[in-house]
C-alpha positions, 0 to 999 in steps of 0.5 A, spaced: 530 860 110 530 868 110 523 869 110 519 865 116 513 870 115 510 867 108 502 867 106 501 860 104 496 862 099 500 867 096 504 862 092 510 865 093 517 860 093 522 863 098 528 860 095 526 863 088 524 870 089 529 870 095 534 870 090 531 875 086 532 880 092 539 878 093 540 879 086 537 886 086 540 889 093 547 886 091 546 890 084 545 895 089 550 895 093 555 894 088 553 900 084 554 905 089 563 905 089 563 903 082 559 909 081 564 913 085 570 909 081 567 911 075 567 918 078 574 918 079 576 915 074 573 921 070 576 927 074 583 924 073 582 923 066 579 930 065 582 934 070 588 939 068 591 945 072 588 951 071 582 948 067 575 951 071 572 946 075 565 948 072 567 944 066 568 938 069 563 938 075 557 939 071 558 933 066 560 928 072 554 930 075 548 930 070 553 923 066 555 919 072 552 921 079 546 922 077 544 916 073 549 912 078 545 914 084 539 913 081 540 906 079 542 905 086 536 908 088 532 903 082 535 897 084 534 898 093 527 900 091 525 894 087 529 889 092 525 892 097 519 891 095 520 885 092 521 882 099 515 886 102 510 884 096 513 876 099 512 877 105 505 879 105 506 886 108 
C-alpha cells in the first residue's frame, strides 16, 4: 500500500482512491511536455522570416501556455489534496 497512515473511521479504500491520485498526478505530469510540444508545434506552424515575433508569442501564451499550465497546475493541485484528505492530514 502506498499509504500506511489511514483513519479507519474515515472510510477511506486506499486501493481506489490511491489510484484516483495516480490518476490525477499522471495527468499532471503528462500534461506539461505535451504543453510544450503543443507550443512547438505551433511556433513551427506559425512562424515565417520577418514575421514580428509579438504576433505569435501573445496568442501562444494566452491559447496554449496559459491554459496548459493551469491544468497542470489543476491536476497537481487536485491529486495532492486528495492524498492529504486520505491521509487524514
Amino acid at each position: 500500500m502506498w499509504c500506511t497512515s489511514v483513519n479507519p473511521q474515515s472510510g477511506y479504500t486506499p486501493s481506489r482512491m490511491s489510484r484516483w491520485v495516480r490518476l490525477l498526478a499522471a495527468l499532471a505530469t503528462l500534461s506539461l511536455p505535451g504543453t510544450f510540444l503543443a507550443a512547438q508545434i505551433d511556433f513551427v506552424r506559425r512562424h515565417s522570416p520577418g514575421m514580428a515575433p509579438q504576433k505569435y508569442w501573445l496568442p501562444q501564451l494566452t491559447r496554449i501556455w496559459l491554459p496548459g499550465l493551469a491544468a497542470t497546475l489543476i491536476f497537481a493541485l487536485s491529486a495532492f489534496a486528495l492524498h492529504r484528505r486520505a491521509r487524514g492530514d
